[in-house]
N, C-alpha and C positions, 0 to 999 in steps of 0.2 A: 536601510542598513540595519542589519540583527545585532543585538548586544551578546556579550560574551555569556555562555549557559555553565552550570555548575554541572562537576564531573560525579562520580556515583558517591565519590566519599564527602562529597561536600564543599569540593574546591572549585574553583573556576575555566572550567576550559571552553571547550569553543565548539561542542559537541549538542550541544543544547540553546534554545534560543530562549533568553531573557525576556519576557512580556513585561505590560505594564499590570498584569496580574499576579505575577509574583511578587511585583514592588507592593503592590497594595496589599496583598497575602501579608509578607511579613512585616509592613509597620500597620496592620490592624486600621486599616480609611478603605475608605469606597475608590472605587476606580476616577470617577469623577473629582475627589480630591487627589489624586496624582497627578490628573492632567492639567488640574486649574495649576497644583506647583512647578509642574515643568513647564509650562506655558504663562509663567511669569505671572498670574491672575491674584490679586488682593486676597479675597475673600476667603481665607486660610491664619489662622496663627501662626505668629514667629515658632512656633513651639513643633509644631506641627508639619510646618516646611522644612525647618530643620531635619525633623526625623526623615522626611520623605528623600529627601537632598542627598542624606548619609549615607541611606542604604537604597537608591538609584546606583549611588558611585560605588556602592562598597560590591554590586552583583554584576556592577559594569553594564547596566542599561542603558541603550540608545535608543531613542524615540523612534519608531518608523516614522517616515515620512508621510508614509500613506495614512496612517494612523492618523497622526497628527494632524493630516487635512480634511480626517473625518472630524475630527473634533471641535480641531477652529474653524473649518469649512475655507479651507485656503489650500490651493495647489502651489502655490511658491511660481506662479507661470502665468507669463506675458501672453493674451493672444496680441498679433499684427497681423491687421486684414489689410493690403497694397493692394492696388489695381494691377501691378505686376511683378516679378520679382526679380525679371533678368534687365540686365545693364548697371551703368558705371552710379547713377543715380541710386539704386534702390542700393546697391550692392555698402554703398557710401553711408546709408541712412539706417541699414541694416547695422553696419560696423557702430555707429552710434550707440541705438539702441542697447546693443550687445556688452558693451562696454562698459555701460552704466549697470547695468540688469547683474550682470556676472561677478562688479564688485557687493550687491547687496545679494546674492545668493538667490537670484531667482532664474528659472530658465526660460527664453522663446518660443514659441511656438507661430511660425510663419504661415501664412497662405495667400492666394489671391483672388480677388473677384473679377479681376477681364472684366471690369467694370459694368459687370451684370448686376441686377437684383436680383436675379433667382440664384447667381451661384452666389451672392453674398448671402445670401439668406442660409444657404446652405451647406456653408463654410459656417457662419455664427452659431447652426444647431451643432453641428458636430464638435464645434467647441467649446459647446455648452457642460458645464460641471469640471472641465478641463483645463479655464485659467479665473483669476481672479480679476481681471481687467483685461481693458481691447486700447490699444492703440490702430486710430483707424487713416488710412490715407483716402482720400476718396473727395475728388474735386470734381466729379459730374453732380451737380444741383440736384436733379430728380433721384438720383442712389442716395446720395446724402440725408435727402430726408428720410427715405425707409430705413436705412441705419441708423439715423436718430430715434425713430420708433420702436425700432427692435434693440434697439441697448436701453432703452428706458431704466433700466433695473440693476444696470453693466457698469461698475466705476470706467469712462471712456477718455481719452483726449484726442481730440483732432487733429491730423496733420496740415492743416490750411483753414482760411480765413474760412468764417460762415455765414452762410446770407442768412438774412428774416432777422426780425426781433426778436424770437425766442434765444437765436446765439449767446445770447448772456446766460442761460441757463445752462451751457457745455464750457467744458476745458479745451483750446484752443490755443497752438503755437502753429504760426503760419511766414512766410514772407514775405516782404513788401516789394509784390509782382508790379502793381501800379508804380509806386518809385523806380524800382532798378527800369524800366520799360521808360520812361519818360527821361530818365539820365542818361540811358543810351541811344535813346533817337536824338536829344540835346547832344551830345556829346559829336555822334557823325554831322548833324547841323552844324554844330561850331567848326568844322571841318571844311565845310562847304557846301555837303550835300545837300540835296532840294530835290531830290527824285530819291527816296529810300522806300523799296520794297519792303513791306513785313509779311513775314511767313506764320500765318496763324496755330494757334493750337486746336484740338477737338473741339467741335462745335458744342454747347453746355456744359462746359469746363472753365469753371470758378477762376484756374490761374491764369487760365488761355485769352480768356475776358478782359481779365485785369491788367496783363500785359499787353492785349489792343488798345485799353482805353489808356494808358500810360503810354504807345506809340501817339493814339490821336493828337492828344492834348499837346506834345509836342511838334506835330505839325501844322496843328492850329496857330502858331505863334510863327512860322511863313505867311500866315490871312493867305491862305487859300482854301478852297472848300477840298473835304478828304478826296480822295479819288480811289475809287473801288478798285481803280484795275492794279493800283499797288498792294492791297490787301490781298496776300494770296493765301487760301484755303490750305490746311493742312490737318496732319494729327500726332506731332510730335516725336515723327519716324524717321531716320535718314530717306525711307523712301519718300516719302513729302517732300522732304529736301529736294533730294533728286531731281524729283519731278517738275515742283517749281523751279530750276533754272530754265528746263524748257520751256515756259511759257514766260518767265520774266524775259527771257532774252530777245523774245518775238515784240516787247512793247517797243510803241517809239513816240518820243522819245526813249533810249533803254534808262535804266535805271542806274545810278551812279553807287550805291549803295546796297547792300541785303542785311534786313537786320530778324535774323531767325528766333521764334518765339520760345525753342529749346535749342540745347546744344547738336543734341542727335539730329536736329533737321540741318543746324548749319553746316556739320558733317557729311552730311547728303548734298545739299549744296555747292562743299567744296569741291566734292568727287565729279559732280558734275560740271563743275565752271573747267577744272582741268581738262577734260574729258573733251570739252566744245571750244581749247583751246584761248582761255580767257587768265588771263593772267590775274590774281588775289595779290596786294590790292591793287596792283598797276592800272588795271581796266576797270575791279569793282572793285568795292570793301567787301567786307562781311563780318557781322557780328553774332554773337547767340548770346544763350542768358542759360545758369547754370554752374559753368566754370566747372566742369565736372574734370579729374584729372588728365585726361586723355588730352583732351584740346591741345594742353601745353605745349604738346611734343608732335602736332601737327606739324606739315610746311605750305602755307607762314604758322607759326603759331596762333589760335584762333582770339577774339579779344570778346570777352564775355561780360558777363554781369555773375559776380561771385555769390552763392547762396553756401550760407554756414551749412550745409547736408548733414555733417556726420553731428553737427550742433543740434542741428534739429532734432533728430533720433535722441542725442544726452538729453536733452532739456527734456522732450518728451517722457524717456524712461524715470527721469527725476520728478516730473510736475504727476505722474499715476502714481508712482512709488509712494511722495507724500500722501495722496490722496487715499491710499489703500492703507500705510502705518499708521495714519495720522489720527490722533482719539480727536470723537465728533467730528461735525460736520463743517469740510471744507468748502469756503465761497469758491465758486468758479472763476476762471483767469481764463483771460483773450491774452494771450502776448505775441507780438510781430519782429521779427528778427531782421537787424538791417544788412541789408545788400552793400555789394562794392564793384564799381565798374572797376574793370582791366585790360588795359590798353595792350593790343598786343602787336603782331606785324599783317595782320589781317584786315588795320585799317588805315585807311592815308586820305589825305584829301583826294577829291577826285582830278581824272587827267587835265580838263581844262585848266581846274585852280593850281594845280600842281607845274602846267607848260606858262602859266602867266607867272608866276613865282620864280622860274628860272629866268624868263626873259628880263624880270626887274632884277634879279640878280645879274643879269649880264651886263644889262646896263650901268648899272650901279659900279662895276669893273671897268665897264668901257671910261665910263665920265670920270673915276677918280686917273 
């Protein structure tokens, strides 16, 4: 933005652009003392910033921006590197983000890596000298760690938990994939269920992991050993969705329950149980994890495990923010954000439990 320039006679009009050279020109300092006093820096006398303060305002100078980030070596700009950008997830996490960033005056700059290394890599050069910090998503293990290599220098925070002992050396807000995962397969348990499908995430994916070992642990507490054919392979797509009903359907025993390791797959899922004429829940349940809006206004409405999304993005833009305002050096922070199951019309006990419950209701009417 150009400051207001002085007209031929000496007045102020809008015809000329005000530099930070003609401020120094007429209070007699070097260029480097204007910018320490517009950029708020000590090492200047009260006397001296005064003068410079006066007559900034008296020729109507406004900083450029670009200037100003030559000097402080600051863009005022977020990079976020996502594995992807489209759906109700990123779009959620995004609004976050934005939210926070836009009240402290700084802008986004979005991309994604298709959870490559080479196009992360090649997303971080180009954003190089472009933002002052990375907010980074990226729950594949093997990317994660070259993006810890390559931000070595990059104030970063992470959007999920991080393996290895060096994790204490990164900023870190993730959620508790193992909890929401273990209260949701307890949850269809206390139902009645004892055959529950789980529909996995991408094979080396941190959250995908953590919500199988949060299914196991709760089917360990039937004491039976896991059984592979109910772990079904995915990668957090409706079409994995999809897909896995055709093969859950073929087990037999079939399965009295699906409990989908994302919301998008349980979406795929549903379309498919409809589609093979299976009644949600009368015949199965179905659960996902996420909560993302959509679900709500399914039929049945889907019953998820709630992840604060657009929380995550705030906290994130606030936990880089301090880190990038903040004089000296800030310790690093792990923090985990807690989950909430949501019961919705998507789950019921299964048929058996459900046709012995009416008959003890009948009886119970018979006998009084």
């Amino acid at each position: 933005m150009a400051g207001q320039g002085r007209d031929e006679d000496g007045g102020h009009g809008s015809s000329v652009e005000v530099t930070i050279h003609d401020v120094a020109r007429e209070a007699n300092v070097s260029i480097a003392t204007v910018s320490r006093v517009l950029n708020g820096q000590n090492r200047v006398s009260d006397a001296t910033k005064a003068k410079v303060t006066e007559i900034a305002a008296r020729l109507g100078y406004i900083p450029h921006s670009g200037a100003r980030s030559l000097i402080k070596r600051e863009t005022r700009t977020i990079g976020v590197l996502l594995p992807d950008i489209f759906g109700e997830f990123f779009s959620e996490l995004i609004r976050g983000l934005d939210r926070v960033t836009r009240q402290h005056d700084y802008s986004l700059l979005v991309t994604c890596s298709h959870g490559q290394s080479r196009s992360a890599a090649t997303m971080l050069k180009a954003m190089h000298g472009k933002v002052d910090g990375m907010i980074v998503l990226s729950s594949d293990i093997e990317l994660q760690l070259d993006l810890r290599r390559m931000l070595r220098r990059t104030p970063v925070v992470f959007l999920n938990q991080l393996p290895g002992p060096e994790a204490a050396d990164y900023e870190s807000i993730s959620m508790d994939n193992f909890g929401g995962a273990l209260a949701m397969t307890r949850y269809l348990i206390g139902l009645g269920h004892e055959r529950i499908a789980f529909l996995q995430g991408p094979e080396g994916n941190l959250d995908a992991r953590h919500r199988l070992e949060g299914y196991r642990v709760a089917m360990a507490a039937l004491g039976r050993e896991p059984l592979a054919e109910l772990e079904i392979p995915g990668d957090f797509s409706e079409e994995a969705g999809f897909r896995a009903v055709g093969r859950i359907l073929h087990l037999e025993p079939r399965p009295t329950a699906i409990f989908a390791g994302n919301d998008d797959m349980a979406i795929g899922a549903l379309r498919a149980l409809k589609e093979a004429g299976i009644r949600v829940p009368e015949e199965i349940s179905l659960a996902g994890f996420d909560d993302i809006p959509i679900i709500r206004h399914l039929t049945p409405p889907l019953t998820s495990i709630r992840t604060p999304i657009s929380e995550l993005g705030s906290r994130a833009a606030e936990r880089l923010l301090s880190v990038l305002e903040g004089d000296g050096a800030v310790p690093p922070q792990q923090q985990m954000l807690e989950v909430l199951l949501v019961s919705r019309g998507s789950t019921a006990p299964p048929p058996q439990a459900a046709r012995a419950s009416k008959r003890a209701s009948a009886s119970l009417r018979t006998s009084s």
